[in-house]
C-alpha positions in Angstrom: 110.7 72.2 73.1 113.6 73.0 75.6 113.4 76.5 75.3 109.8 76.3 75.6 110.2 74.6 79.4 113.0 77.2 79.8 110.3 80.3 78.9 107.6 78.6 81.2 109.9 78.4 84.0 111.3 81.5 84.0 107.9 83.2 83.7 106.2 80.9 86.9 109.5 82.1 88.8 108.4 85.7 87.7 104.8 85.2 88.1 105.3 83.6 91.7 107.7 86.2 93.5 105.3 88.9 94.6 102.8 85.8 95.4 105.9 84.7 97.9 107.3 87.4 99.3 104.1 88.2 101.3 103.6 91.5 99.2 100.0 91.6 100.8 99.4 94.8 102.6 97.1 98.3 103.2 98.8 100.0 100.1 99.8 102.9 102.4 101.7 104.4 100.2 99.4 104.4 96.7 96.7 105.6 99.4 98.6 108.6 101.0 99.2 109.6 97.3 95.1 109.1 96.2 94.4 111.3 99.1 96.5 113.8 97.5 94.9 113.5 94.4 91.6 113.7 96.1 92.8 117.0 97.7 94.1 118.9 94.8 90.7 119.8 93.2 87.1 119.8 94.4 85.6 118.7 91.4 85.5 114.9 90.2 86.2 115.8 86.5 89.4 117.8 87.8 90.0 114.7 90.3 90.4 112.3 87.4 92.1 114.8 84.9 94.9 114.9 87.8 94.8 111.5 88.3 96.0 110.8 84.7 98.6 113.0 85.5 99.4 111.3 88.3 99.5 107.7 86.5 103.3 107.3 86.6 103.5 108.4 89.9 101.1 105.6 90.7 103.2 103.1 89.5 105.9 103.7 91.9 104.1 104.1 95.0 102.3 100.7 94.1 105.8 99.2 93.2 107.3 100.8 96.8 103.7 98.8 98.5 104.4 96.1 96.9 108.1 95.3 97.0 108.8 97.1 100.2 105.3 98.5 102.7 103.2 95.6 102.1 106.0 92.9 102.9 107.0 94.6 105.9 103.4 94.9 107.1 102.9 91.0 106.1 106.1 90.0 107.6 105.6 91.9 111.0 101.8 91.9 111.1 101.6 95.7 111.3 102.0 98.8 109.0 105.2 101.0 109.6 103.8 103.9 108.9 101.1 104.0 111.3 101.0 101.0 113.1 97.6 99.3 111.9 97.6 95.7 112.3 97.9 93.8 108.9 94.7 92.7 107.1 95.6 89.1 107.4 95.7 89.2 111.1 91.5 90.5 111.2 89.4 89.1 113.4 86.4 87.5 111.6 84.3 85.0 111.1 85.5 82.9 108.5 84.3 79.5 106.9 86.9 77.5 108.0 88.9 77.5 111.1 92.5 75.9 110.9 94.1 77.8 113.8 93.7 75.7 116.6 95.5 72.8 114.2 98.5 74.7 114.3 101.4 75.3 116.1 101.1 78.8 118.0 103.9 80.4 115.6 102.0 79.8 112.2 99.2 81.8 114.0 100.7 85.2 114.2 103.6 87.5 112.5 106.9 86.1 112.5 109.0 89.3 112.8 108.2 92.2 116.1 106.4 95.1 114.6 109.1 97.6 113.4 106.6 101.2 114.4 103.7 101.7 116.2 103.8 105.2 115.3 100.4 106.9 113.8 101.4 109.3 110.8 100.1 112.8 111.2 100.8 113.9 107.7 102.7 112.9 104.6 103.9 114.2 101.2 105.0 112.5 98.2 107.1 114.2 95.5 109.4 113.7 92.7 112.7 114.6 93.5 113.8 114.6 89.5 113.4 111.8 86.8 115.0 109.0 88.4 113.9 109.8 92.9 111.0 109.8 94.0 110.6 110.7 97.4 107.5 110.5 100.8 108.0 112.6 103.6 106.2 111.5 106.9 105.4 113.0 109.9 104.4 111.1 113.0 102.0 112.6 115.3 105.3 112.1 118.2 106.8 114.8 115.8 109.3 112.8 114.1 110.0 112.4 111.0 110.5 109.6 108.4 111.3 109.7 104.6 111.3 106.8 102.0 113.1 107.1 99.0 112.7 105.0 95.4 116.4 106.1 93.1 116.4 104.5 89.9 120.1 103.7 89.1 120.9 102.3 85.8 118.1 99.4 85.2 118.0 98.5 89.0 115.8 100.6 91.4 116.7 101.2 95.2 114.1 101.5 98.2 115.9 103.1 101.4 113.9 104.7 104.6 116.0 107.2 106.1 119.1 106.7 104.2 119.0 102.7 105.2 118.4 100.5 102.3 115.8 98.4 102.3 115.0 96.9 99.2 116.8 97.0 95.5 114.6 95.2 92.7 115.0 95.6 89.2 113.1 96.9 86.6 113.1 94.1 84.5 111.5 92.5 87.8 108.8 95.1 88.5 107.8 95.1 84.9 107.3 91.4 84.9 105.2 91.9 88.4 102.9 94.5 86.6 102.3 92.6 83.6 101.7 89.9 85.7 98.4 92.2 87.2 97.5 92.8 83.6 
């Protein structure tokens, strides 16, 4: 019985920490990559056979939206790519109104949008077994490149050489079975 309370806590921990962390987002990253897909062939047969090719690369750039885009783009209530407001913050009419209740901070992002910049193009590739790797140019002409290393059983998120997020595997393989 104790181990069972021990099992069913450690797997609400697991199930609740994407729920918590605000992981909500555009998917940027999973969506630069489909447009890729989309590009490499013109015919929908050849789309999807490259598209199974694809499906590990999938699972990263949804683990990088997931654990690193999409909470940045909750927390700060805009994409850091290219600057599109978040989701959440859409103006629409909804069924119930509980803004006007609320203190003006639990209306709006907590943390100053980190770009406004609009991405010109991008490209994702795999650096070797263990890095993957998105390049992204801004239309301003800089440039910006996120980086996923896998190191040992822990996997490390860094844009332009500054870390930003380290997760486990153990934890992203609980956060996909989680989907399942």
């Amino acid at each position: 019985m104790k181990k069972l309370k021990k099992t069913l806590l450690v797997a609400a921990v697991a199930l609740s920490a994407p729920v918590l962390s605000g992981c909500v987002g555009s998917n940027f990253v999973t969506k630069k990559l489909m447009e890729f897909n989309i590009k490499v062939v013109d015919n929908r047969y050849a789309r999807g056979g490259v598209n199974f090719l694809l499906a590990p690369v999938y699972g990263f750039t949804t683990l990088a939206d997931y654990f690193v885009v999409n909470s940045i783009e909750f927390w700060t209530g805009k994409n850091p790519f290219d600057g599109t407001p978040h989701i959440f913050d859409s103006k629409v009419e909804t069924y119930i109104d509980v803004n006007g209740d609320l203190d003006p901070s639990l209306t709006d992002a907590p943390i100053d949008p980190i770009s406004y910049k609009q991405i010109e193009e991008s490209q994702l590739r795999s650096i070797d077994e263990n890095t993957i790797e998105m390049e992204v140019t801004f239309v301003d002409g800089t440039h910006s490149t996120l980086l996923g290393v896998k190191q040992g059983s822990d996997i490390t998120f860094s844009i332009d050489g500054e870390v930003v997020s380290t997760t486990s595997i153990e934890a992203l393989e609980s956060a996909f079975a989680q989907q399942s």
